[in-house]
C-alpha positions as CSV (number, residue, x, y, z in Angstrom):
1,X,108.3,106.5,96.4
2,X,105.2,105.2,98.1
3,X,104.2,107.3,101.4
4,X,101.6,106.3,104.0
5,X,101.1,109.5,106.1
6,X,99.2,108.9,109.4
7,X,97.1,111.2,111.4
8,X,97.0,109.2,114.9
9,X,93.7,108.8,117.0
10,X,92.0,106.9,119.4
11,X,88.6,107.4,118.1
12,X,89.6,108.4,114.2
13,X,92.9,108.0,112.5
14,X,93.0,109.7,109.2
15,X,95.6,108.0,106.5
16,X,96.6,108.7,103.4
17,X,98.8,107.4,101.0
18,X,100.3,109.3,97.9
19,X,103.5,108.7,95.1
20,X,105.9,110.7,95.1
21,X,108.0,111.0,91.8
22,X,110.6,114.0,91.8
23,X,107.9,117.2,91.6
24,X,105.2,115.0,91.0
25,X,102.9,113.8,93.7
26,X,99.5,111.9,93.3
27,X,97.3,110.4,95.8
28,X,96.7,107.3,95.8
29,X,94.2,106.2,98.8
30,X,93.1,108.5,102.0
31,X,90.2,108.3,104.2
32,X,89.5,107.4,108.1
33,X,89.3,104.5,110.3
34,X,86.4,104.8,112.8
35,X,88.0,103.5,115.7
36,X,84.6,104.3,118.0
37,X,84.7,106.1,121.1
38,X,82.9,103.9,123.5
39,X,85.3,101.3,123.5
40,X,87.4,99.9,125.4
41,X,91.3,101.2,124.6
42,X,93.0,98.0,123.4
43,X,90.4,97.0,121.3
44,X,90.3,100.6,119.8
45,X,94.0,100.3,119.0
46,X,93.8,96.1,117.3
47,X,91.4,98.1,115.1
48,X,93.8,100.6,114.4
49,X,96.9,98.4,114.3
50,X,94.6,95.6,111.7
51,X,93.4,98.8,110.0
52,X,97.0,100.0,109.2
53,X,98.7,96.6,108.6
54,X,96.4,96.0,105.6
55,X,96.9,99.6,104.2
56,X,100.6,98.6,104.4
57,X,99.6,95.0,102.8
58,X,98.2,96.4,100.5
59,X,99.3,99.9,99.4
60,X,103.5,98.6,100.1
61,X,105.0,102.1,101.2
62,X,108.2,102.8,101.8
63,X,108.0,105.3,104.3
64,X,105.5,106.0,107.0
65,X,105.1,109.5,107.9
66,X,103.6,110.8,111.4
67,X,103.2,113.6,113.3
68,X,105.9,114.1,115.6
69,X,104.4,114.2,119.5
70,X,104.3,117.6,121.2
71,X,103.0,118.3,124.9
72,X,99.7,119.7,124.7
73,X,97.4,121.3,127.4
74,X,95.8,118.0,128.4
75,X,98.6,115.3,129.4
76,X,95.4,112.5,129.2
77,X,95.1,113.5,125.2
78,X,98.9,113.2,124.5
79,X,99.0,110.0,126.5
80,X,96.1,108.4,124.3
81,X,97.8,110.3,120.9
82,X,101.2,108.4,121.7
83,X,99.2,105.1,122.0
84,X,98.0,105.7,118.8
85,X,101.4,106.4,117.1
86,X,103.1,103.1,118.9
87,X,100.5,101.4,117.1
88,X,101.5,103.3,114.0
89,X,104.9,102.5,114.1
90,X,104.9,99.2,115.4
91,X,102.8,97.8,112.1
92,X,105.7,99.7,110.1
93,X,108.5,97.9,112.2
94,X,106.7,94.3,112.0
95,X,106.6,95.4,107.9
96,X,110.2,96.7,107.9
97,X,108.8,100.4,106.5
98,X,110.9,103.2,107.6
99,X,109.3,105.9,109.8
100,X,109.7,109.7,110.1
101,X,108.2,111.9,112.5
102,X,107.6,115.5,111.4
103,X,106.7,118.8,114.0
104,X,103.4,120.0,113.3
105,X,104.9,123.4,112.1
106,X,107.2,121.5,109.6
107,X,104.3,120.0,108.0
108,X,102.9,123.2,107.8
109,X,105.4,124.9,106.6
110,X,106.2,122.2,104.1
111,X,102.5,122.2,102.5
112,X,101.5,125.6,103.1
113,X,105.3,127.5,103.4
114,X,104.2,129.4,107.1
115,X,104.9,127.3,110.3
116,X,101.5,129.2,111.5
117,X,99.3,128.1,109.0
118,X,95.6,127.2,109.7
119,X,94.3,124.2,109.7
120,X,91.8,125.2,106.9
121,X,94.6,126.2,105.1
122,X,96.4,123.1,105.2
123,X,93.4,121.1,104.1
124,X,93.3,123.5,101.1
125,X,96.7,123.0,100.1
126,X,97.0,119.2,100.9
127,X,93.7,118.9,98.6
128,X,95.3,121.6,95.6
129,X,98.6,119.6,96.1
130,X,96.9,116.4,95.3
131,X,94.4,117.4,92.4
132,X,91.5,116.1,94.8
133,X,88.2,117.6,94.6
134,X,86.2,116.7,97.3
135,X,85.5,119.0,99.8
136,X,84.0,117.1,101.9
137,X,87.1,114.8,102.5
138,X,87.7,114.4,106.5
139,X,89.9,116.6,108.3
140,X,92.0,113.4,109.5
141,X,92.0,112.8,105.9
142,X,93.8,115.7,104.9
143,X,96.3,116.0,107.6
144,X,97.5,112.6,107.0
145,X,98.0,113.9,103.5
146,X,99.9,116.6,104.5
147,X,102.2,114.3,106.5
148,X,102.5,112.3,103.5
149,X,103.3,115.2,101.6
150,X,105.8,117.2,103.8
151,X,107.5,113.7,103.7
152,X,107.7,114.0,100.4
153,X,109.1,117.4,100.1
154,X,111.9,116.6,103.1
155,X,112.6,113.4,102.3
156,X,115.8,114.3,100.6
157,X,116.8,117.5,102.6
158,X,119.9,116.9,105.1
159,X,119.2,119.0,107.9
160,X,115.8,117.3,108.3
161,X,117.1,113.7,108.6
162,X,117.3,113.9,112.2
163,X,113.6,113.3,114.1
164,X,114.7,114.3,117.6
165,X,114.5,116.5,120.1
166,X,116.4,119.3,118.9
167,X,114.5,119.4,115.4
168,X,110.9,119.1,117.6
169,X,112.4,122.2,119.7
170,X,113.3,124.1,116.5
171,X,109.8,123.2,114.8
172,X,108.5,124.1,117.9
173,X,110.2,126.6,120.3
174,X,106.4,128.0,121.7
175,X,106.2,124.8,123.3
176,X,109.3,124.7,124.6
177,X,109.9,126.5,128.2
178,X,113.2,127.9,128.6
C-alpha cells in the first residue's frame, strides 16, 4: 500500500510518502512545500492544493494520512491549520484517495509507543523506521512521515477505524474539558 502522509501548513506543509508491505515500510518521497508567508491566503493554499495534486499524480497513493485537528491555544492557528487540511483532503476527494485522520498522541504512540513522546523523538524514530540518513531532513518532513507511518501500523486495527470525536477525545483527553 502506497501512503501520502501530510503535515498541513499555511507557510510549510511537510509530505511524505512511504510503501507499506506487511512489516515492511520504505520511503519513497518526503520533503516540504514552501508555501511563503507573505502571501496572500488563497494563493498560499492553490500552491498547496497544485503541490499535493501532483504528489498524488504522480506518487498514486491509496491512502492519505493527516493529522487529526485539535483545539490549541490560539483559535487564529487552528483556523489557518484546518484550511490547510480542507485543502489536503479535497485533492484526495477530487482523486478518489481515502483519507484518515490520526490524534497527534496516536501518531506518537504508533511510531515511538508513548502518547507523550517528543517531537525529537518522533523525528528519530520516523527517520530509524525509514532507513533515512539525513539529519537534516525538515521537521514537516518527518511528521508527515510519521503520519504516513502510524497509518501504516493502524491501517488494519479495528478499533481505530473510526476518525471521530470519541477516538480524538480518547487520543486526547488533556484537551478535552470535562
Amino acid at each position: 500500500m502506497i501512503i501520502l502522509g501530510v503535515d498541513p501548513g499555511t507557510i510549510v506543509a511537510g509530505y511524505g510518502v512511504i510503501r507499506a508491505e506487511g512489516d515492511e515500510r520504505e520511503p519513497l518521497e518526503y520533503g516540504v512545500l514552501k508555501l511563503g508567508a507573505k502571501r496572500p491566503m488563497p494563493e498560499r493554499l492553490r500552491i498547496l492544493y497544485d503541490g499535493l495534486d501532483d504528489l498524488v499524480a504522480k506518487s498514486r497513493p491509496e491512502a492519505l494520512a493527516l493529522e487529526s485537528a485539535f483545539h490549541g491555544k490560539n483559535a487564529q492557528s487552528a483556523l489557518k491549520i484546518g484550511y490547510a487540511r480542507g485543502t489536503a483532503m479535497t485533492v484526495a476527494a477530487k482523486r478518489g484517495v481515502e483519507v484518515a485522520e490520526y490524534a497527534p498522541r496516536e501518531i506518537k504512540k504508533a511510531v515511538v509507543g508513548s502518547g507523550a513522546a517528543a517531537k525529537a523523538q518522533v523525528a528519530f524514530m520516523a527517520r530509524t523506521l525509514l532507513a533515512i540518513s539525513d539529519d537534516d531532513l525538515p521537521e514537516d518532513a518527518t511528521d508527515a512521515l510519521a503520519v504516513a507511518l502510524c497509518h501504516a501500523v493502524r491501517k488494519d486495527a479495528p478499533e481505530t477505524t473510526s476518525r471521530g470525536w470519541a477516538a480524538f477525545v480518547e487520543s486526547n483527553p488533556e484537551r478535552v474539558e470535562e
